[in-house]
N, C-alpha and C positions, 0 to 999 in steps of 0.2 A: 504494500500500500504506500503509494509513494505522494501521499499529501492529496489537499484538494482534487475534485475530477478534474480542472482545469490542469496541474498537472501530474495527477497520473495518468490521463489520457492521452497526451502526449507522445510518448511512447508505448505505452500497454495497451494492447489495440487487438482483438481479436482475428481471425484468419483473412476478415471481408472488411478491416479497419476501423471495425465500430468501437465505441469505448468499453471498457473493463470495469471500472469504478462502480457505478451503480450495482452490478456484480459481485467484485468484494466486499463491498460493505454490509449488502445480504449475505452473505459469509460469515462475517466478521458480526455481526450482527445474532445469526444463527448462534454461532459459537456460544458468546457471550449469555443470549436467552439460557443455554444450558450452564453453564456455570462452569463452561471448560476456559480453563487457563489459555491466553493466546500470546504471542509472541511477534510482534510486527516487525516486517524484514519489509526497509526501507530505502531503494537504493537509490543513490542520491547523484544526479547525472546534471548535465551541461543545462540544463532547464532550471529545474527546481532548486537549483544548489542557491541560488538568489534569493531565495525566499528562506531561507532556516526558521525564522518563528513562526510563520504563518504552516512550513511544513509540519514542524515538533507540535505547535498550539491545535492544530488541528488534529494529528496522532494523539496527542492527548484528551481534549473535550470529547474522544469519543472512547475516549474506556481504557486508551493504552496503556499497560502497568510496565513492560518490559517494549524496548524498543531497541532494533539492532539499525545502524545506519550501514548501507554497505555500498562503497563506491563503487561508480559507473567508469569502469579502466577497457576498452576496446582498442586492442596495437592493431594499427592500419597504417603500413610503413609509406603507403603513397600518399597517406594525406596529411594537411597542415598539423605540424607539430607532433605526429607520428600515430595520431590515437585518432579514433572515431569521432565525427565530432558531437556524437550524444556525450561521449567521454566527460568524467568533470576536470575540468583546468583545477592544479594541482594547489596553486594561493588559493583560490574560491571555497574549495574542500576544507583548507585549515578555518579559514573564516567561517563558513558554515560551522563547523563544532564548535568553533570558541563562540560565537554568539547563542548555541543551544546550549551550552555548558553554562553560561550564566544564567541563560533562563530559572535553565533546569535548578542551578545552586542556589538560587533568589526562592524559589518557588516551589520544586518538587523533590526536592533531599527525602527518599523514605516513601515516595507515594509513588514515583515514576523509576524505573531503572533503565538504565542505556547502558548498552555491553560494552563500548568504547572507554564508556567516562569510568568502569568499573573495571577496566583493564589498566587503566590510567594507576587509580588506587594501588593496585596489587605491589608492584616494587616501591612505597613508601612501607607497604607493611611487609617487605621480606619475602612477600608470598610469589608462586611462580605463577606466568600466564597460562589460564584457562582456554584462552585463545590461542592456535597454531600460529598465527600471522604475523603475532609477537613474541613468540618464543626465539631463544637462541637459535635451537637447531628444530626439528619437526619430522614427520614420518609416520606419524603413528596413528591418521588417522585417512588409511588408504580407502579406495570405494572399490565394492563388489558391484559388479552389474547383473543383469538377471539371468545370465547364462554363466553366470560364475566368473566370468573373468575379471583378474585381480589390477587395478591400476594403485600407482604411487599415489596419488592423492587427486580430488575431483576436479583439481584446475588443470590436470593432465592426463584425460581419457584419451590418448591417443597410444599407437602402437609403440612409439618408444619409451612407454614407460608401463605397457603392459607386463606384468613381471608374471602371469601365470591364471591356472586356473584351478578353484576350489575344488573341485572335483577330484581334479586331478592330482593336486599337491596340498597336504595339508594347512589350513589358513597359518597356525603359529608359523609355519618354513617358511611362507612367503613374508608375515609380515617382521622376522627374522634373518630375511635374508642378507646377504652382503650388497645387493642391488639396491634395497629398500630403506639400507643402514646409510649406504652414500649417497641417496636423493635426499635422506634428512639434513646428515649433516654438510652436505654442498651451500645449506642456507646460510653457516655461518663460516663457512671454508671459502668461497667466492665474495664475501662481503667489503666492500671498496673500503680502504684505509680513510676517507673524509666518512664514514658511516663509525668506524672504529673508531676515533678522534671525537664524536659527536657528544654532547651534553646530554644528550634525552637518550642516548643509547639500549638504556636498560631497559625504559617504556618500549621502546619502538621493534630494536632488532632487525632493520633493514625490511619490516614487513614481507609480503610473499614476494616467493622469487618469482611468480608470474608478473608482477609488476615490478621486475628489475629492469628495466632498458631502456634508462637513463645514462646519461656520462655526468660525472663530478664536475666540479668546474676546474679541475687539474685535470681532466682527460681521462680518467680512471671509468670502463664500463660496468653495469649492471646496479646503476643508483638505482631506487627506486621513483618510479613517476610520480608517485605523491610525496616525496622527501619533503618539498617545500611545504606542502600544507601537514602536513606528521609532525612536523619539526614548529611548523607558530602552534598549532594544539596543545601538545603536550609542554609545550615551554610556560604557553596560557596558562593551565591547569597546574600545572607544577605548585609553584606557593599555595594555593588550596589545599591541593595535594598531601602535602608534606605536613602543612598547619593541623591538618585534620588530625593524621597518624600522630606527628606530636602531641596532642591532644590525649587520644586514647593510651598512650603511653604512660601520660602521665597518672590517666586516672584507673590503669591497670599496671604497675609498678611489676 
């Protein structure tokens, strides 16, 4: 659900181009009449990315309690700037979370959760990331598809990183294996030295290697295409951050 029908309509368009929205929200609506938990997966693209409050205010006034934003990254090497241009420009994306982040901090601390801002948390208190995309290294959470075949992870259904099939080989060997041990840690064994060097390092991690295919501004490949907005975010939230954790430190000795 990606905000108003204005713009989840946008993009979310069924096979003959009509809109989607009125759709979800009978959905989402459905859900809710039953009392089942929902989880709003938000992805936040070259459109909408303008609007943060009006997107978050509207996920909110309608019931949202957990909310995941998840960028709109499409590599299209022929066109302007190398991405699709639904893609979200990588300033816009940091901007977009640092003004929901306030919102949310002013506002919904305890009634709303966002998986971003609470991955944010996690290294002020010691703790490790529950999210792959910010982890050090990663691997461990590869996709079965329905005829059993095993891929490294679901940003890479493709045949080169098809490492087997259930059936055939039992799941611990493949997710075990020496194949699927060096697609993990290649996330932090390929990580550009200006990422190494970095102040937010611990939150961030160089995010997914599918959105590595950036250059440093020393020449160095595989930055990440959102570095710039990853990097004002977490720098945003940082003093919050930490103020919080110091806090509960104090008053858990």
């Amino acid at each position: 659900l990606d905000g108003p029908a204005e713009m989840h309509d946008r993009f979310r368009v069924t096979k003959d181009g009509g809109p989607t929205h009125g759709i979800v929200m009978w959905g989402l609506r459905l859900l809710q009449g039953h009392g089942v938990p929902t989880d709003i997966l938000c992805v936040v693209n070259s459109h909408n990315v303008g609007s943060p409050l009006e997107v978050y205010r509207f996920l909110r006034e309608n019931g949202a309690t957990y909310i995941s934003f998840l960028p709109m990254v499409e590599p299209d090497p022929e066109a302007e700037g190398g991405v699709n241009p639904m893609s979200v420009p990588p300033g816009a994306w940091g901007e977009f979370l640092c003004a929901v982040f306030d919102d949310w901090r002013d506002h919904d601390i305890g009634r709303v959760r966002v998986q971003i801002f609470e991955e944010a948390t996690r290294t002020a208190f010691g703790q490790e990331h529950s999210l792959c995309i910010f982890r050090p290294t990663c691997g461990d959470i590869p996709v079965v598809e329905h005829n059993g075949d095993f891929y490294s992870c679901d940003h890479y259904v493709d045949e080169g990183h098809r490492l087997g099939n259930i059936t055939e080989t039992p799941l611990v060997e493949l997710l075990e294996s020496p194949e699927q041990r060096a697609f993990g840690e290649a996330k932090l064994e390929t990580l550009p030295r200006y990422c190494r060097d970095c102040e937010v390092l611990e939150m961030c991690n160089g995010e997914c290697l599918k959105n590595r295919f950036a250059v440093t501004p020393d020449g160095e490949p595989r930055l990440n295409y959102l570095c710039e907005g990853y990097r004002r975010f977490f720098n945003h939230c940082r003093p919050f951050v930490d103020e919080v954790a110091a806090l509960w430190r104090r008053q858990n000795p």
